[in-house]
DSSP file (Angstrom, degrees, kcal/mol; ACC not computed):
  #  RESIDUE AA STRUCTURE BP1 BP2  ACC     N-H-->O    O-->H-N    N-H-->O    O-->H-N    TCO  KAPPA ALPHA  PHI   PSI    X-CA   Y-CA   Z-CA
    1    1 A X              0   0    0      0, 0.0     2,-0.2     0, 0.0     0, 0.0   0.000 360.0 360.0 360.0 137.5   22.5   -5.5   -2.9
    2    2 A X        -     0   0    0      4,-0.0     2,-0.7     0, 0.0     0, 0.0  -0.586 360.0 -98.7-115.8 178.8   20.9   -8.5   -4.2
    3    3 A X    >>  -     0   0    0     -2,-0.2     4,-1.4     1,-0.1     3,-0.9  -0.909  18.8-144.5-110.1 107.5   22.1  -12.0   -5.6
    4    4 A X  H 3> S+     0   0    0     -2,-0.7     4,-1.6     1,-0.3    -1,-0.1   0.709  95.1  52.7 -67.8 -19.9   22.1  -12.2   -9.2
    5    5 A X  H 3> S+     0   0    0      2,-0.2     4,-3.6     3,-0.2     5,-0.3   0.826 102.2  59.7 -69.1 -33.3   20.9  -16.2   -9.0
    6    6 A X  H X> S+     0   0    0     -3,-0.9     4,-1.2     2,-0.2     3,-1.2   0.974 108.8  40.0 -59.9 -80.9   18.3  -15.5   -7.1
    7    7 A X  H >X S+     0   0    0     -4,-1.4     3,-2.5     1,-0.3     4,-1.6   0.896 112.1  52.6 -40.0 -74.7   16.9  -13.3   -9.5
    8    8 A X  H >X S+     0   0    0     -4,-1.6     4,-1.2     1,-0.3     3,-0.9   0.706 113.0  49.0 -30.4 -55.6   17.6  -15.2  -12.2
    9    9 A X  H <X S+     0   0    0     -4,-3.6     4,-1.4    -3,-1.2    -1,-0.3   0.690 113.5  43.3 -14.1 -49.3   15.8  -18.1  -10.2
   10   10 A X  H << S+     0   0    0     -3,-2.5     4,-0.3    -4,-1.2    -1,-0.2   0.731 116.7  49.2 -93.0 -17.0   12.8  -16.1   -9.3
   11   11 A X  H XX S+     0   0    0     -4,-1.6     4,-2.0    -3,-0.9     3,-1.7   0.904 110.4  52.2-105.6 -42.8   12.7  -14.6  -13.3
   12   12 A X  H 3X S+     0   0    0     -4,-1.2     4,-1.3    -5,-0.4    -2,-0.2   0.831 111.2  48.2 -79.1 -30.5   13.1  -18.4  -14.7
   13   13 A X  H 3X S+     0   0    0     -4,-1.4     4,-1.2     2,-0.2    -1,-0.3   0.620 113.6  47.5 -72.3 -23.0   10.0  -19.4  -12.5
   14   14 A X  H <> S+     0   0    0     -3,-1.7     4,-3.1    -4,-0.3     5,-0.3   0.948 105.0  52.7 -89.8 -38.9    8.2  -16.6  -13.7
   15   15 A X  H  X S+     0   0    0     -4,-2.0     4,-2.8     2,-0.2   121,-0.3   0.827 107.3  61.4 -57.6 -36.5    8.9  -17.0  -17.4
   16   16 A X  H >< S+     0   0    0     -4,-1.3     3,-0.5     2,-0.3     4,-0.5   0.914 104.4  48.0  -4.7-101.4    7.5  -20.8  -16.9
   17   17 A X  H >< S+     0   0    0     -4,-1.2     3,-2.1     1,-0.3     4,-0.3   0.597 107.8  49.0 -69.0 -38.2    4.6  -19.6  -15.9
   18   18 A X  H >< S+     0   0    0     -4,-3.1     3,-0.8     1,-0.3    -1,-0.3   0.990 109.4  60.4 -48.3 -60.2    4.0  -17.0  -18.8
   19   19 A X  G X< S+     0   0    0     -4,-2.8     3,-2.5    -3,-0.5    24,-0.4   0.816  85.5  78.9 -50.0 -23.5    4.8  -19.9  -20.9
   20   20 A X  G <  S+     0   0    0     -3,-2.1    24,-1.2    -4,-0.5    -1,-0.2   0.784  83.1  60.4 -27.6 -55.5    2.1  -21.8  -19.7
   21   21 A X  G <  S+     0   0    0     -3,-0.8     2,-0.4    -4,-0.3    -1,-0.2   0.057  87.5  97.0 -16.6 -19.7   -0.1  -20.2  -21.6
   22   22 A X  S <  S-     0   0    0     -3,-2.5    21,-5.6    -4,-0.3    22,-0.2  -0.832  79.3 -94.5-104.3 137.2    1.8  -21.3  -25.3
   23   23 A X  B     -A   42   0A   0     -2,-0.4    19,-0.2    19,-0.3     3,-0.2  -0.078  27.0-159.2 -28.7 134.7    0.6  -24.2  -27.4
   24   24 A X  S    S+     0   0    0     17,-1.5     2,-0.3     1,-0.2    -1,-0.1   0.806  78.8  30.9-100.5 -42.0    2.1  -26.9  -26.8
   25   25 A X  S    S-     0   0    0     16,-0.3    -1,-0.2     0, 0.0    16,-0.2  -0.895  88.3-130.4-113.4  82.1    1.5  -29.0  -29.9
   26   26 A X        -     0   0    0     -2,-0.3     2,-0.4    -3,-0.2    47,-0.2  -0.324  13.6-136.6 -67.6 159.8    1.1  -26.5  -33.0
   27   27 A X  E     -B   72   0B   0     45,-0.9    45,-2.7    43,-0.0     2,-0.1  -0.818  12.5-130.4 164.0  86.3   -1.7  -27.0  -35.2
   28   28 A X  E >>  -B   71   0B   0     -2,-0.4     4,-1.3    43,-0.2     3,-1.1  -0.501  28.1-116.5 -87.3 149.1   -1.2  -26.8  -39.0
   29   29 A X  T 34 S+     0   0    0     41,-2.8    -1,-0.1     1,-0.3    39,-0.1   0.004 106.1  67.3 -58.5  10.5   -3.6  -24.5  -40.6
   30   30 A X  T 3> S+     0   0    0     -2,-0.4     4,-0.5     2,-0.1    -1,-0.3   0.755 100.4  47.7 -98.6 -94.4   -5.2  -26.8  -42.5
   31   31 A X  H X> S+     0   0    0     -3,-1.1     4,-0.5     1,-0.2     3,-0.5   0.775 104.3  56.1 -20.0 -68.9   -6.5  -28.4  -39.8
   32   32 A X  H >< S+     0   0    0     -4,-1.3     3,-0.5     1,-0.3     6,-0.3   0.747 103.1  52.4 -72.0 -19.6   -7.8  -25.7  -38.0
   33   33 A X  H 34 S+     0   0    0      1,-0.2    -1,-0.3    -3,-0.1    -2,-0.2   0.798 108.1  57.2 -82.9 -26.3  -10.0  -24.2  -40.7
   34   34 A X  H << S+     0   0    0     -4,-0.5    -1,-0.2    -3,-0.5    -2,-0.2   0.718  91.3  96.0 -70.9 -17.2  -11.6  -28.1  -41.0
   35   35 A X  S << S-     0   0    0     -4,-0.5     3,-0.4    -3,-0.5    -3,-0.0  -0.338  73.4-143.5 -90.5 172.1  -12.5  -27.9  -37.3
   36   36 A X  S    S+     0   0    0      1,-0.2     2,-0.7    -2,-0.2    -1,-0.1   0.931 105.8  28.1 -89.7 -86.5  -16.3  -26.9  -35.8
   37   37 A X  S    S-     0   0    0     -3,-0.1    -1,-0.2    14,-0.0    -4,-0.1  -0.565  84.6-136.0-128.4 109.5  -13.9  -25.4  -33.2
   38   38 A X        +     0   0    0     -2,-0.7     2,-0.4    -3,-0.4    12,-0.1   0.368  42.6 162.2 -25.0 123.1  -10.7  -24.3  -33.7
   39   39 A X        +     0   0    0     10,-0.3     2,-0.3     2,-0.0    10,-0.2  -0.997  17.7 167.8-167.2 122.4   -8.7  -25.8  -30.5
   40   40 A X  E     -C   48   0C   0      8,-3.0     8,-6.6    -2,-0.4     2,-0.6  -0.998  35.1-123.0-141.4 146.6   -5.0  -26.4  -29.6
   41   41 A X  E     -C   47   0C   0     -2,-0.3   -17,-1.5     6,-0.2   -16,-0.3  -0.727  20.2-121.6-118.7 164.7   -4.1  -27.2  -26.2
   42   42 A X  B >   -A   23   0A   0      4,-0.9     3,-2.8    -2,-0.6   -19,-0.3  -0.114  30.4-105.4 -87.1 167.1   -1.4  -25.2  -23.7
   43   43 A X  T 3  S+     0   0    0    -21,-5.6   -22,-0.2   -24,-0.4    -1,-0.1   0.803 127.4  49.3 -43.7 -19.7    1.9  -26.3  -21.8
   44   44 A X  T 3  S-     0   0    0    -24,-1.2    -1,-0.3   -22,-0.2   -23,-0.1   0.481 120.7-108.5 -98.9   7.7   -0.7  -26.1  -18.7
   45   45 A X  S <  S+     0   0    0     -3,-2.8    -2,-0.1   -25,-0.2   -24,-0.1   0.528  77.4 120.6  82.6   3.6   -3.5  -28.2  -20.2
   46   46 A X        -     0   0    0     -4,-0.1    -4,-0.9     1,-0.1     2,-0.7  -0.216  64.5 -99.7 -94.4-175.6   -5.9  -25.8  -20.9
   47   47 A X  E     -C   41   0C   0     -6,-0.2     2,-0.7    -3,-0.1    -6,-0.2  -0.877  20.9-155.8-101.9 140.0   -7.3  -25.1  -24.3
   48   48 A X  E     -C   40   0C   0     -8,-6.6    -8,-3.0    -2,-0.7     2,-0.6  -0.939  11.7-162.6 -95.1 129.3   -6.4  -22.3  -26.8
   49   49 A X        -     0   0    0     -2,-0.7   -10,-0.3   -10,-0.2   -11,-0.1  -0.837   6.2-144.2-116.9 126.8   -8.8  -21.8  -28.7
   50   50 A X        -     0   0    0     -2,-0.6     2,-1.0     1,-0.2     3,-0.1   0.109  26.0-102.7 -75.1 150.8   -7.9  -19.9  -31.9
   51   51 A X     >  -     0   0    0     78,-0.5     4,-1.9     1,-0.2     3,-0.3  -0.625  18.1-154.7 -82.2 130.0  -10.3  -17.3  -33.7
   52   52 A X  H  > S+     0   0    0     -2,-1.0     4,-2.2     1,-0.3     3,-0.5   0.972  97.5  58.7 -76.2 -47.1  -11.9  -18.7  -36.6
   53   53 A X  H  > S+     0   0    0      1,-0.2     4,-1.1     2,-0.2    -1,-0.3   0.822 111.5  45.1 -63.4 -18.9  -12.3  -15.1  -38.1
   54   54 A X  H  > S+     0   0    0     -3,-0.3     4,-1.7     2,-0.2    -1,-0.2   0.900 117.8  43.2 -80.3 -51.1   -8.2  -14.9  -37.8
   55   55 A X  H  X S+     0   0    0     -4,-1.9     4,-0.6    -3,-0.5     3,-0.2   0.955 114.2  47.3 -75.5 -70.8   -7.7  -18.1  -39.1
   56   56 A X  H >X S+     0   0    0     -4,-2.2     4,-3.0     1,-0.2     3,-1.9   0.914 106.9  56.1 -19.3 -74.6  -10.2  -17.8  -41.8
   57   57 A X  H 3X S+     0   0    0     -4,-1.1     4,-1.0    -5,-0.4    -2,-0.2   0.897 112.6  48.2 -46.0 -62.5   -8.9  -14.3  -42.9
   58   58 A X  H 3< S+     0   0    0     -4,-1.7    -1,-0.3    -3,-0.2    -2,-0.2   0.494 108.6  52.1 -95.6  24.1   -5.2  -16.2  -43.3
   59   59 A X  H << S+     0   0    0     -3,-1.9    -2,-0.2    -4,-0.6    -1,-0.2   0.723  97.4  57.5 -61.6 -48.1   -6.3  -18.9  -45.1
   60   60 A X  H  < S+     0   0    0     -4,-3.0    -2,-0.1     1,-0.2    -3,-0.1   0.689 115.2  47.4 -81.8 -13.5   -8.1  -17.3  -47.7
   61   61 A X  S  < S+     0   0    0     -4,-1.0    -1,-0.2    -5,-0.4    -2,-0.1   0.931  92.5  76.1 -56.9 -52.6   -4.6  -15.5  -48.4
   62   62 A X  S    S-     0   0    0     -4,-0.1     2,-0.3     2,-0.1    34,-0.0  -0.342  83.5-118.0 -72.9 161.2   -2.1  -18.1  -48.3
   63   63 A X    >>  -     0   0    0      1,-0.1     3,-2.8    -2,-0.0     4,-1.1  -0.763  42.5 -91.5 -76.0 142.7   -1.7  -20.3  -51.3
   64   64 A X  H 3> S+     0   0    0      1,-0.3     4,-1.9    -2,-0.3    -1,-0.1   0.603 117.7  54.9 -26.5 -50.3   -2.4  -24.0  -50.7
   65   65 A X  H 34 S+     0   0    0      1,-0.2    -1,-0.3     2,-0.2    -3,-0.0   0.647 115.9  39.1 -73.8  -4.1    1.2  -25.1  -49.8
   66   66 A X  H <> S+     0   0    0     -3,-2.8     4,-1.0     2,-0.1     3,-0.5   0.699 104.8  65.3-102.9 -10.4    1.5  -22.8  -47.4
   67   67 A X  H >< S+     0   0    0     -4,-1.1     3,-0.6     1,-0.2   -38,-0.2   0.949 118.3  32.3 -65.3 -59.4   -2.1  -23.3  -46.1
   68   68 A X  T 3< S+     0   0    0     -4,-1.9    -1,-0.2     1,-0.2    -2,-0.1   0.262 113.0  52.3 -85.1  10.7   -0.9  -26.8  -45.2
   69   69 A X  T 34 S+     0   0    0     -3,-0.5     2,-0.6    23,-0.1    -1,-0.2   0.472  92.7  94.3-127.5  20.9    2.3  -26.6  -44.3
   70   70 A X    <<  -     0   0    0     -4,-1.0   -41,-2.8    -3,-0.6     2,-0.5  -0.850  59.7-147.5 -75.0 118.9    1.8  -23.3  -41.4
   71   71 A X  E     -B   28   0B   0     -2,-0.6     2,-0.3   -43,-0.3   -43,-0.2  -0.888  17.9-100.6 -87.6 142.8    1.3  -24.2  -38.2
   72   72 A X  E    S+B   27   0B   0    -45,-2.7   -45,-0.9    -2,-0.5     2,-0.1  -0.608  90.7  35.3 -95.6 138.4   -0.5  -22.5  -36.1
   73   73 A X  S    S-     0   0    0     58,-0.3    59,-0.3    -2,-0.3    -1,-0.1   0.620  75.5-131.9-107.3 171.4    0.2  -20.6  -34.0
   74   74 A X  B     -d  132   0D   0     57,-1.6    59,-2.4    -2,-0.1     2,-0.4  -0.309  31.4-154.2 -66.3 111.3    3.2  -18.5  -35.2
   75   75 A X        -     0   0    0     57,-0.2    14,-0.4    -2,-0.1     2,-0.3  -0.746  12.8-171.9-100.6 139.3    5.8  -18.5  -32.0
   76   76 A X        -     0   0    0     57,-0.5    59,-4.9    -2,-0.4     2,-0.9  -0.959  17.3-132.6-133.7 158.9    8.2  -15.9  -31.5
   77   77 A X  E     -e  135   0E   0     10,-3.0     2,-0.3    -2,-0.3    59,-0.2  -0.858  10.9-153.2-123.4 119.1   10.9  -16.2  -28.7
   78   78 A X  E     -e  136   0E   0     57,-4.6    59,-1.3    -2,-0.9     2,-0.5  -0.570  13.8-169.2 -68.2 119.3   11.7  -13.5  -26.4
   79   79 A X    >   -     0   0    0      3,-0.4     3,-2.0     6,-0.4     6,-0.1  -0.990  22.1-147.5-116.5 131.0   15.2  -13.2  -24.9
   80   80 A X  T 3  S+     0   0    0     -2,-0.5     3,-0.1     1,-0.3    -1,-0.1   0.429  95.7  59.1 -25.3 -26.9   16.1  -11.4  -22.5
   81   81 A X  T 3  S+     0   0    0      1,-0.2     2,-0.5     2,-0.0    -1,-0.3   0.572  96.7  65.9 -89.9 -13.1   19.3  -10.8  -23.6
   82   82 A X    <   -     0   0    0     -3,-2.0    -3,-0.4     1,-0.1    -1,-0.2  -0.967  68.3-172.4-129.5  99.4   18.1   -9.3  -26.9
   83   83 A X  S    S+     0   0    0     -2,-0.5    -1,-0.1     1,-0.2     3,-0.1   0.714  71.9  32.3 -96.0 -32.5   16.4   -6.2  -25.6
   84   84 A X  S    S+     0   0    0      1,-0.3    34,-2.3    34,-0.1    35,-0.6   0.851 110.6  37.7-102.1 -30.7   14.7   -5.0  -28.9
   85   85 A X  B     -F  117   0F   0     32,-0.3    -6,-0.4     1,-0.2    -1,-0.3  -0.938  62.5-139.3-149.4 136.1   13.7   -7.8  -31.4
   86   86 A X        -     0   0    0     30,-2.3     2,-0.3    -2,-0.4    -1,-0.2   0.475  24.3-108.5 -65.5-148.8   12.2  -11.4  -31.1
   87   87 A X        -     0   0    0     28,-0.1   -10,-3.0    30,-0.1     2,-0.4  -0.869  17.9-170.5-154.4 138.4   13.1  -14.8  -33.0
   88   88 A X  B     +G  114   0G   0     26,-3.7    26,-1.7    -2,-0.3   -12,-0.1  -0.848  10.9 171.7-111.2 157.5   11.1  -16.4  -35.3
   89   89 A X        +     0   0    0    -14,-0.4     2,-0.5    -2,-0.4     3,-0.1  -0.110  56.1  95.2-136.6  25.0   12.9  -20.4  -36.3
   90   90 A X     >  -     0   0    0    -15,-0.1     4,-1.3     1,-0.1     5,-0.1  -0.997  59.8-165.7-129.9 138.1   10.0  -21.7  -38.4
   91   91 A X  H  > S+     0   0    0     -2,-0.5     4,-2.1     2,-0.2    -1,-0.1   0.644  91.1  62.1-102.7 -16.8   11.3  -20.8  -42.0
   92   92 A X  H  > S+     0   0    0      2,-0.2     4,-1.2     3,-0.2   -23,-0.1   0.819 102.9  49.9 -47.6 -59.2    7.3  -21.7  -42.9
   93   93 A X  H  > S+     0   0    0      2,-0.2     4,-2.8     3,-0.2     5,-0.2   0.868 111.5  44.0 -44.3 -60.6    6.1  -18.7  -40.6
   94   94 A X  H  X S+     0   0    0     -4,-1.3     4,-1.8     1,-0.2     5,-0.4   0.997 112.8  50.5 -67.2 -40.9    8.3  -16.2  -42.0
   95   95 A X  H  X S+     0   0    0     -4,-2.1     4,-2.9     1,-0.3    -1,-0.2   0.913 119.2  38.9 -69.1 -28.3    7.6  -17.2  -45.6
   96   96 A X  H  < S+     0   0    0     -4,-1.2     4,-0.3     2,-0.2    -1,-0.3   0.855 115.1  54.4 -70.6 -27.6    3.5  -17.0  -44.7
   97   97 A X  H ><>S+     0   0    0     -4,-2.8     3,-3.0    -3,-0.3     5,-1.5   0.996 112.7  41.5 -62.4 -67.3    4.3  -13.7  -42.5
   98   98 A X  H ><5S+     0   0    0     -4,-1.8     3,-1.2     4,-0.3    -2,-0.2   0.813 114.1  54.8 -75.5 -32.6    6.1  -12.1  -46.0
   99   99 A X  T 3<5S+     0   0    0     -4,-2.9    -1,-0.2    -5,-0.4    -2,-0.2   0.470 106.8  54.1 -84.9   3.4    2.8  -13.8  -48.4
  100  100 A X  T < 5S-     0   0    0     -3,-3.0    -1,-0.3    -4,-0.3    -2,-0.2   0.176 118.4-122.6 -93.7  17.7    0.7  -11.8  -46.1
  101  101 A X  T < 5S+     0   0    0     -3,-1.2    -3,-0.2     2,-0.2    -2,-0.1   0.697  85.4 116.8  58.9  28.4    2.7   -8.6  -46.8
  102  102 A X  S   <S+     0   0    0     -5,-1.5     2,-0.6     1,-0.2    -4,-0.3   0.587  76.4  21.3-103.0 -42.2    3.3   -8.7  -43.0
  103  103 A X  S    S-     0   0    0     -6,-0.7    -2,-0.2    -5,-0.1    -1,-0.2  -0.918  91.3 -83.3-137.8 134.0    7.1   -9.1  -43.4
  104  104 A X    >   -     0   0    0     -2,-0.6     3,-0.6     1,-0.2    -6,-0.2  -0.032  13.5-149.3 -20.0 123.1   10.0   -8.4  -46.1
  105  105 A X  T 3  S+     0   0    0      1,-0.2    -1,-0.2    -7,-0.1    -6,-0.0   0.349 108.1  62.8 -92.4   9.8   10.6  -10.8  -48.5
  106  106 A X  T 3  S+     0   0    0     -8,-0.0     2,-0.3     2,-0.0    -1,-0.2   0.349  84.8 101.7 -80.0   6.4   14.4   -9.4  -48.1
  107  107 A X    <   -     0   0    0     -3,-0.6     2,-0.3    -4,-0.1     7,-0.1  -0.580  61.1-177.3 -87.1 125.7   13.8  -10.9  -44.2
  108  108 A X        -     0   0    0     -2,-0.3     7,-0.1     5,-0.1     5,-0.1  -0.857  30.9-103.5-145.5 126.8   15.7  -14.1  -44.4
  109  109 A X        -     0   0    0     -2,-0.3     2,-0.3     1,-0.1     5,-0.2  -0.134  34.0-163.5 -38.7 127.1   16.5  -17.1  -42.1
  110  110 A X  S    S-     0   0    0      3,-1.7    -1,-0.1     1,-0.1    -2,-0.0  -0.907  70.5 -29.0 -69.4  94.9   20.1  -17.1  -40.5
  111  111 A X  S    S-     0   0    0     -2,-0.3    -1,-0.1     1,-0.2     3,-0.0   0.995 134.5 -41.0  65.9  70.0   21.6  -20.2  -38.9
  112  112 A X  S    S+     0   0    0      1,-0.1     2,-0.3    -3,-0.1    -1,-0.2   0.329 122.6  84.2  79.2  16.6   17.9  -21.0  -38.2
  113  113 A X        -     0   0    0     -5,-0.1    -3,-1.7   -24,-0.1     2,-0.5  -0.994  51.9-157.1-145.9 160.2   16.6  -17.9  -37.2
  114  114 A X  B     -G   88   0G   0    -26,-1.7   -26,-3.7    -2,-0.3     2,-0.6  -0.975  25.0-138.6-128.3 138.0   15.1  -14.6  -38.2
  115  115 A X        -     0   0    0     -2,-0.5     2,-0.4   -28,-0.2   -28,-0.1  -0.855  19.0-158.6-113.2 127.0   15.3  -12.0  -36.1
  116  116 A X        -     0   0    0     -2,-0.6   -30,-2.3     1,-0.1     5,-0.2  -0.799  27.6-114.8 -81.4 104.9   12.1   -9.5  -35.6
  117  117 A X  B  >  -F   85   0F   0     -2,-0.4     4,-1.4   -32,-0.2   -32,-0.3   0.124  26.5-133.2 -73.2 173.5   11.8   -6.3  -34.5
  118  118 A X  H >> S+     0   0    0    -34,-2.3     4,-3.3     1,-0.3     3,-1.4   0.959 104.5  59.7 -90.4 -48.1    9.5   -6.5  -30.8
  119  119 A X  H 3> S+     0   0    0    -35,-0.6     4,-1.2     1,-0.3    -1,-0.3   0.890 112.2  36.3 -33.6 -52.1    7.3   -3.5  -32.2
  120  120 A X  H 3> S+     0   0    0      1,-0.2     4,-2.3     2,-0.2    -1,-0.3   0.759 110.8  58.1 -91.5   6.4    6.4   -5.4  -34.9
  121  121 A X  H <X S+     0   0    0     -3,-1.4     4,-3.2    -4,-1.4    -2,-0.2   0.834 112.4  43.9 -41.8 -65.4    6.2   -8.6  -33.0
  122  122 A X  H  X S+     0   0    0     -4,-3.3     4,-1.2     1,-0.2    -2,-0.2   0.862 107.9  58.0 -68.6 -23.3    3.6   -6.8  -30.8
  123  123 A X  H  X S+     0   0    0     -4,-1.2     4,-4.9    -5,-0.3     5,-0.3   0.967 113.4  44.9 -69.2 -61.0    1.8   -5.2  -34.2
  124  124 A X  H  X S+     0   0    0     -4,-2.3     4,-4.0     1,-0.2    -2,-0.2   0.804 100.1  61.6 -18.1 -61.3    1.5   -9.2  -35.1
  125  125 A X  H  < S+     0   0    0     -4,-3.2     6,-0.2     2,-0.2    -1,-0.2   0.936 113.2  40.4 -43.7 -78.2    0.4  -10.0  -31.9
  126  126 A X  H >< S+     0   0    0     -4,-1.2     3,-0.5     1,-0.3    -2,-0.2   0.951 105.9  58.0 -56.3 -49.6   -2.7   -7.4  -32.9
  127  127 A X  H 3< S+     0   0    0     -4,-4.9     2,-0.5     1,-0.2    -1,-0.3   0.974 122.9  18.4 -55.9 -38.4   -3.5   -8.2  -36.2
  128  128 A X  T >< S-     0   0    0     -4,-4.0     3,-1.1    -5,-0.3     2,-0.4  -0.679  77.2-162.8-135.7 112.9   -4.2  -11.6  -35.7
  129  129 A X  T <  S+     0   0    0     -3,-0.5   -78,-0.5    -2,-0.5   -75,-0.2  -0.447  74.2  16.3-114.7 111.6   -4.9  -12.4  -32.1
  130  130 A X  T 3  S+     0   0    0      2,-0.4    -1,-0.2    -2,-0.4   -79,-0.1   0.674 114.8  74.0  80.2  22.9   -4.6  -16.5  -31.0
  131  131 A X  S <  S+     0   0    0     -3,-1.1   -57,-1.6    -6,-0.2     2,-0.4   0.228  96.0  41.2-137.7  18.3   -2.8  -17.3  -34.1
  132  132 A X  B    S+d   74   0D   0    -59,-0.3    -2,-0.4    -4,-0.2     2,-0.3  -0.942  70.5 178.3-132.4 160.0    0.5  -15.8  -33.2
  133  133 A X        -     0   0    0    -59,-2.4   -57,-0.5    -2,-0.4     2,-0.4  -0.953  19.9-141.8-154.3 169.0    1.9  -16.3  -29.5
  134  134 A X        -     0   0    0     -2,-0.3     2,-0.3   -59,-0.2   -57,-0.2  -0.994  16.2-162.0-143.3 131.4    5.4  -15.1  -27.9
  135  135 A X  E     -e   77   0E   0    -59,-4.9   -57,-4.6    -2,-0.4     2,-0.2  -0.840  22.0-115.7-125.2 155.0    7.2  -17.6  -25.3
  136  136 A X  E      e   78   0E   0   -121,-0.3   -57,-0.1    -2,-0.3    -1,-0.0  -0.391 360.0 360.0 -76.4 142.6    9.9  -16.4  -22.8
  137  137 A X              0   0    0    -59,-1.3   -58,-0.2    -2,-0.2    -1,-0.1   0.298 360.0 360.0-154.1 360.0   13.2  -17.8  -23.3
């Protein structure tokens, strides 16, 4: 038998540390295509540094108001509680996500969130590598 705080304890210390690893300060996209090299840094201090071909590649996509008003990168929030599908909150994200044909344009924000399925979460994840991230919550 175990102690259900405990756990909880030992799981909240762990999600911390996977969250280390997220941007801290996001980046609008803007930005990052103006820099020598693309650079945000993480909850631990370190850098991410974003792939210019990724960045590039959804630049040349978006239209101009959305080229400046995405930041990068795209966070999605894993709960625990929600076993199947993420959360996106940036109403910016989903609308650049749906003008890359990447999401529904029937997908729409509720009470500040959209919710995502984690398969395609994780397909994101691949397609553009260091310009999407997923934080623990």
């Amino acid at each position: 038998m175990y102690d259900e705080s405990v756990l909880r304890r030992w799981m909240s210390l762990e999600m911390g540390k996977i969250n280390d690893g997220v941007v801290s300060a996001r980046v609008p996209l803007s930005l990052l295509l103006e820099m020598e090299r693309p650079v945000a840094t993480t909850r631990a201090g370190r850098e991410h540094v974003f792939d210019r071909d990724v960045i590039r590649k959804i630049g040349k996509l978006l239209p101009a108001r959305l080229r400046s008003a995405l930041k990068l990168p795209i966070l999605f929030y894993f709960d625990m509680e929600v076993s199947d599908s993420c959360m996106l909150t940036d109403e910016v994200a989903l609308a650049a996500l749906q003008e890359l044909g990447d999401l529904s344009t029937e997908r729409r924000m509720e009470n500040g969130r959209a919710w995502v399925g984690r398969a395609l979460v994780f397909a994101l994840l691949r397609k553009y590598p260091t310009a999407v991230q997923i934080m623990m919550r």
